[in-house]
N, C-alpha and C positions, 0 to 999 in steps of 0.2 A: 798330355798323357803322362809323361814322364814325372812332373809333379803331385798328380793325382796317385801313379804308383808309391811316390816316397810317402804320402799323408799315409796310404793304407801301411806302407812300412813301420811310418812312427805308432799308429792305434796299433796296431800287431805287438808292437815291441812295451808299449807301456801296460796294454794286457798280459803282455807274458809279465812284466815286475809284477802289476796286482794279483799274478795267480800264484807267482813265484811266491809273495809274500802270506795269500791266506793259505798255499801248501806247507812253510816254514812253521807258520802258527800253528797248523791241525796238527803236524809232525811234534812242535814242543807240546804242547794240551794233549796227544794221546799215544805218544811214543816215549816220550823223554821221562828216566828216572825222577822221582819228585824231589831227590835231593840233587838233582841238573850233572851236568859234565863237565869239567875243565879242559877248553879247548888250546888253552895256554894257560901258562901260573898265572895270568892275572884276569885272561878272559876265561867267563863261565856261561855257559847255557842253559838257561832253567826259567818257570814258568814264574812270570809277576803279575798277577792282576793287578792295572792302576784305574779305579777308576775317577780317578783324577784327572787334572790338567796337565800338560807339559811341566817336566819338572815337579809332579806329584800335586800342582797346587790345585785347593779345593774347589770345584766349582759344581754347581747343581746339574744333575744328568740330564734333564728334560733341556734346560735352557742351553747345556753342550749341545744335544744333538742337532737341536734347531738353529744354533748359532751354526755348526760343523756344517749342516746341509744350506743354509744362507750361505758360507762361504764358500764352500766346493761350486755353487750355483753364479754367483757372481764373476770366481774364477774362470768358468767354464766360457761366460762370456765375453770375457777380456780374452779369453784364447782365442773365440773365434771373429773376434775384434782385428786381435793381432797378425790371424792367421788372413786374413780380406785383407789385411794393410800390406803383408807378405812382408812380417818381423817374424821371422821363423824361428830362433832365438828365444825371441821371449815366450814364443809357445810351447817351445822345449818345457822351459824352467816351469811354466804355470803346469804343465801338464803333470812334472814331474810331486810337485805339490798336490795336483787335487789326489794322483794315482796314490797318494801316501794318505792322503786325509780319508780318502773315500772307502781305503782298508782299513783306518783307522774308525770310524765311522759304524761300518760294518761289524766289529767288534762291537762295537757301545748296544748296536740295535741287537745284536747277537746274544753278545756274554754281559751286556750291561758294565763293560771295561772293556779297557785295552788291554790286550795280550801282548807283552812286553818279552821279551826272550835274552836278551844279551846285557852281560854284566861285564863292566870292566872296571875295575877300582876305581877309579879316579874320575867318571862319567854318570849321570843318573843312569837308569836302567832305560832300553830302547828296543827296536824292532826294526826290521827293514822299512816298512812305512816312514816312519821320524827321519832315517837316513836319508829318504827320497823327497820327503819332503825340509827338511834340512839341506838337503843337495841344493834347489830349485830353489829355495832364495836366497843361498850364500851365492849362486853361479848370479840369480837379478841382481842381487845390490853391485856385486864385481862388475857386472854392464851398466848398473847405473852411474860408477863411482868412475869406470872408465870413460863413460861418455861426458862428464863434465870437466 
Protein backbone atom coordinates (compact mmCIF):
# COMPACT_ATOMS: atom_id res chain seq x y z
CA UNK A 1 0.00 0.00 0.00
CA UNK A 2 2.60 2.37 1.03
CA UNK A 3 4.23 2.08 -2.47
CA UNK A 4 1.14 2.42 -4.30
CA UNK A 5 0.62 5.80 -2.13
CA UNK A 6 4.15 7.20 -3.32
CA UNK A 7 3.38 6.21 -7.37
CA UNK A 8 0.13 8.34 -6.94
CA UNK A 9 2.59 11.04 -5.08
CA UNK A 10 4.98 10.99 -7.90
CA UNK A 11 1.95 11.33 -11.04
CA UNK A 12 0.46 14.11 -8.64
CA UNK A 13 3.69 15.91 -8.51
CA UNK A 14 4.98 15.66 -12.19
CA UNK A 15 1.24 16.86 -13.13
CA UNK A 16 1.58 19.64 -10.92
CA UNK A 17 5.34 20.52 -13.13
CA UNK A 18 3.22 19.96 -16.50
CA UNK A 19 0.45 22.29 -15.31
CA UNK A 20 2.96 24.46 -13.62
CA UNK A 21 4.63 24.86 -16.97
CA UNK A 22 1.42 25.31 -19.44
CA UNK A 23 0.30 28.06 -16.54
CA UNK A 24 3.96 29.88 -16.93
CA UNK A 25 3.37 29.72 -20.94
CA UNK A 26 -0.47 31.02 -20.84
CA UNK A 27 0.89 33.87 -18.17
CA UNK A 28 4.01 34.86 -20.89
CA UNK A 29 1.40 34.57 -24.33
CA UNK A 30 -1.24 36.75 -22.52
CA UNK A 31 -0.05 38.59 -19.63
CA UNK A 32 3.49 39.59 -20.26
CA UNK A 33 4.39 42.98 -21.83
CA UNK A 34 5.62 42.26 -25.56
CA UNK A 35 8.75 43.96 -25.04
CA UNK A 36 9.20 41.01 -21.73
CA UNK A 37 10.65 41.97 -18.06
CA UNK A 38 14.03 41.87 -16.68
CA UNK A 39 14.00 39.68 -13.72
CA UNK A 40 17.72 40.24 -13.33
CA UNK A 41 20.28 42.44 -15.53
CA UNK A 42 21.02 39.50 -17.36
CA UNK A 43 17.69 37.32 -16.94
CA UNK A 44 14.66 38.34 -19.07
CA UNK A 45 11.11 37.12 -19.52
CA UNK A 46 9.57 37.42 -22.72
CA UNK A 47 7.74 35.42 -25.39
CA UNK A 48 10.03 33.37 -28.12
CA UNK A 49 8.33 31.34 -30.66
CA UNK A 50 10.78 28.61 -31.84
CA UNK A 51 9.59 26.48 -34.07
CA UNK A 52 12.55 24.79 -34.20
CA UNK A 53 14.66 22.27 -32.71
CA UNK A 54 16.53 22.31 -29.53
CA UNK A 55 19.02 25.09 -29.92
CA UNK A 56 16.85 26.73 -32.75
CA UNK A 57 17.98 23.88 -35.25
CA UNK A 58 15.74 23.44 -38.21
CA UNK A 59 13.60 20.60 -38.54
CA UNK A 60 10.29 19.88 -40.33
CA UNK A 61 7.10 20.27 -37.92
CA UNK A 62 5.10 17.22 -39.00
CA UNK A 63 8.26 14.82 -38.75
CA UNK A 64 8.88 16.90 -35.04
CA UNK A 65 5.74 16.10 -33.84
CA UNK A 66 5.71 12.39 -34.92
CA UNK A 67 9.23 11.85 -33.82
CA UNK A 68 8.20 14.04 -30.08
CA UNK A 69 5.11 11.54 -29.72
CA UNK A 70 7.29 8.17 -30.86
CA UNK A 71 9.59 9.35 -28.29
CA UNK A 72 7.36 10.51 -25.26
CA UNK A 73 5.87 6.83 -26.21
CA UNK A 74 8.70 4.75 -26.10
CA UNK A 75 9.86 6.59 -22.97
CA UNK A 76 6.65 5.93 -21.29
CA UNK A 77 7.48 2.43 -21.65
CA UNK A 78 10.97 2.14 -20.42
CA UNK A 79 9.23 3.72 -17.26
CA UNK A 80 6.92 1.34 -16.70
CA UNK A 81 9.76 -1.23 -17.52
CA UNK A 82 11.72 0.34 -14.85
CA UNK A 83 8.99 0.92 -12.67
CA UNK A 84 7.98 -3.51 -12.64
CA UNK A 85 12.02 -3.83 -12.21
CA UNK A 86 11.52 -1.41 -8.94
CA UNK A 87 14.51 1.15 -10.43
CA UNK A 88 12.62 3.87 -9.14
CA UNK A 89 15.45 6.22 -10.04
CA UNK A 90 15.46 5.86 -13.44
CA UNK A 91 11.62 6.55 -13.39
CA UNK A 92 12.15 9.78 -11.80
CA UNK A 93 14.55 10.98 -14.63
CA UNK A 94 12.35 9.44 -17.63
CA UNK A 95 9.33 10.96 -16.23
CA UNK A 96 10.90 14.11 -15.63
CA UNK A 97 11.75 14.01 -19.62
CA UNK A 98 8.58 13.00 -21.05
CA UNK A 99 6.66 15.77 -18.41
CA UNK A 100 9.02 18.32 -20.50
CA UNK A 101 8.65 16.82 -23.85
CA UNK A 102 4.82 16.18 -23.64
CA UNK A 103 4.56 20.23 -22.76
CA UNK A 104 6.78 20.75 -25.23
CA UNK A 105 4.69 18.71 -27.65
CA UNK A 106 1.61 20.39 -26.69
CA UNK A 107 2.94 23.61 -27.85
CA UNK A 108 3.79 22.27 -31.39
CA UNK A 109 0.08 20.75 -31.71
CA UNK A 110 -1.17 24.00 -30.06
CA UNK A 111 0.84 27.09 -31.45
CA UNK A 112 2.60 25.18 -34.16
CA UNK A 113 6.05 26.17 -31.78
CA UNK A 114 7.29 26.16 -28.66
CA UNK A 115 6.64 28.79 -26.24
CA UNK A 116 10.02 29.67 -24.89
CA UNK A 117 9.92 32.40 -22.08
CA UNK A 118 13.47 32.87 -20.30
CA UNK A 119 16.41 34.54 -21.64
CA UNK A 120 19.69 34.65 -20.18
CA UNK A 121 22.75 36.12 -22.01
CA UNK A 122 24.81 33.54 -22.21
CA UNK A 123 22.15 30.39 -22.78
CA UNK A 124 19.76 29.89 -25.91
CA UNK A 125 16.32 30.82 -24.91
CA UNK A 126 14.15 28.02 -22.73
CA UNK A 127 11.15 27.22 -20.81
CA UNK A 128 10.40 25.23 -17.83
CA UNK A 129 9.78 21.98 -20.07
CA UNK A 130 13.65 22.01 -21.49
CA UNK A 131 14.74 22.52 -17.76
CA UNK A 132 12.89 19.33 -16.86
CA UNK A 133 13.71 17.64 -19.44
CA UNK A 134 17.37 18.79 -19.27
CA UNK A 135 17.18 17.82 -15.52
CA UNK A 136 16.31 14.02 -16.39
CA UNK A 137 19.15 13.15 -18.45
CA UNK A 138 21.79 15.07 -16.96
CA UNK A 139 20.51 13.26 -13.41
CA UNK A 140 20.48 9.40 -16.15
CA UNK A 141 23.82 9.91 -17.47
CA UNK A 142 25.23 10.91 -13.69
CA UNK A 143 23.64 7.14 -12.75
CA UNK A 144 24.90 5.96 -15.60
CA UNK A 145 28.56 7.40 -15.38
CA UNK A 146 28.28 6.45 -11.70
CA UNK A 147 27.46 2.99 -11.98
CA UNK A 148 30.40 2.12 -14.08
Amino acid sequence: MKLRLKTIAIILGFLALFSFDRFLKWLIINKLPLEGVFVLPAVQLKIYHNPNLAFSLPFNQTLLIFLSSLIIILLFYLALVNYEKGVYAKVIYIALIITGAASNLLDRLIYKQVIDYVSISILPIFNLADILITLGIGLWITKIIKQK
